[in-house]
C-alpha positions, 0 to 999 in steps of 0.5 A: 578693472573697476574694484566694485560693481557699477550698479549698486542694489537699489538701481539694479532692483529698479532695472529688473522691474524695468525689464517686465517692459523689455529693456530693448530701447530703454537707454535713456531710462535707465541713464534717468535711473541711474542719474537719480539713485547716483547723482551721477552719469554712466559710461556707454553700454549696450543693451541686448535683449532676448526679443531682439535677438529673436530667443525665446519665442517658443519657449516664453523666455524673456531675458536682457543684459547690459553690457558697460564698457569704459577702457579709460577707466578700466570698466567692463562690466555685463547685467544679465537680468531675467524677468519673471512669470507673466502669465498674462502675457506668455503661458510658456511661463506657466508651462515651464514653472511647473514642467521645468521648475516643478518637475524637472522634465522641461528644460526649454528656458533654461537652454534659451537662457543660455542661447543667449548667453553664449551669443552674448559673450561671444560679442564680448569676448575680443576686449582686452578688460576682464569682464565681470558678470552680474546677475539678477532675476525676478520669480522664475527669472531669479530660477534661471539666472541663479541656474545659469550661474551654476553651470557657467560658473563664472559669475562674480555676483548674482541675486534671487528676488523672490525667486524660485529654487532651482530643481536639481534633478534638472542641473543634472541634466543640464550640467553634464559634470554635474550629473557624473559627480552624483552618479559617482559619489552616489556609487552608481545608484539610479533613483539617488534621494533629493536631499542626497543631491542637493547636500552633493551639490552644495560641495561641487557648487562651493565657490558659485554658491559664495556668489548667489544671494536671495532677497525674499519678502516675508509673506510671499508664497514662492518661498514658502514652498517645498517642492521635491528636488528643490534648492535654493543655492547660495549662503545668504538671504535677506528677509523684507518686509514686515517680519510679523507677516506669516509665512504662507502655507506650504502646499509642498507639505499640506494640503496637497502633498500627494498633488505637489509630488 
């Protein structure tokens, strides 16, 4: 099995802006990236994307992943890289990052992102090499990705680029062992408070956490935010950008407390 992962930060930043264009196809352009960042070739992979697989048509999931297979050189390794809000392009984004991400009631992405997970590793699942999963997203992709890594809970490395936070009232749901976890440690109590589930879920979640990191730019709005029943798991974060830009303002907070709610 390879000792690190196959694609460094800056290439797999460069893919993930990629995929705003679908990585279906892109094979050639991402050999070019990797080429360019390395100096070096890659070994084979195969690229799946959620358009070809037909998911995420109702819903505005958009999502792809590569999967580098090398048993020479015991290399297996799989991308899953999830694209952000384009609301220009799907308005089930912008239904889902306020419903799913904002409220917790809308679960649709999130099931098709893990539709396609489970079809994928399905595919995989017969190689004779470990696999390690890698996991990268960007603004409402970075949501879905780090919420998938929770519940598979078998992710080696995962990053949020701006990403939003993950509703917890919705990984209840979503990750039934999760839910009885509250529900147990909580004593049974129906309407548990969010920072009571969130503090829960950073010790049910102890080891996924250690993989989710968070890169942010100093200045950009989703960060900023404190909507209820939000989380950012994992143990680190990188700040970018100019560290003098002021962070903007939280409507979590003010002035729309009451609308945010």
């Amino acid at each position: 099995m390879s000792k690190g992962p196959l694609l460094d930060e800056n290439v797999r930043n460069k893919i993930t802006q990629l995929e705003y264009k679908d990585l279906s196809g892109k094979e050639d352009k991402i050999r070019m990236i990797y080429k360019k960042e390395t100096g070096k070739e890659l070994p084979e992979f195969k690229i799946y994307s959620s358009k070809d697989m037909e998911i995420g048509k109702k819903s505005g999931f958009d999502g792809a992943a590569i999967h580098f297979y090398d048993k020479k050189n015991k290399i297996n390794q799989i991308y899953y890289i999830f694209r952000g809000t384009e609301p220009a392009k799907d308005f089930g984004d912008v239904v889902y990052d306020a419903l799913g991400i904002g409220a917790g009631k809308k679960n649709n992405q999130i099931q098709d992102a893990k539709e396609m997970y489970d079809r994928i590793e399905k595919k995989i699942e017969k190689s004779d090499l470990k696999v390690d999963r890698y996991g990268d997203g960007h603004s409402l992709g970075g949501n879905l990705i780090v919420t998938l890594g929770l519940i598979t809970k078998n992710f080696k490395d995962i990053r949020g680029l701006n990403d939003a936070p993950v509703n917890v009232k919705q990984l209840m749901k979503i990750d039934a062992q999760f839910g009885k976890y509250v529900f147990a440690k909580s004593g049974g109590i129906k309407d548990i408070p969010p920072k009571d589930v969130v503090n829960l879920g950073n010790v049910y979640y102890k080891k996924q956490k250690a993989t989710i990191s968070h890169t942010w730019v100093k200045g950009e709005p989703m960060h900023a935010q404190s909507f209820p029943n939000s989380w950012y798991a994992g143990n680190k974060v990188t700040m970018l950008g100019d560290l003098d830009t002021e962070e903007m303002i939280n409507i979590g907070k003010y002035p729309f407390q009451k609308e945010a709610k």
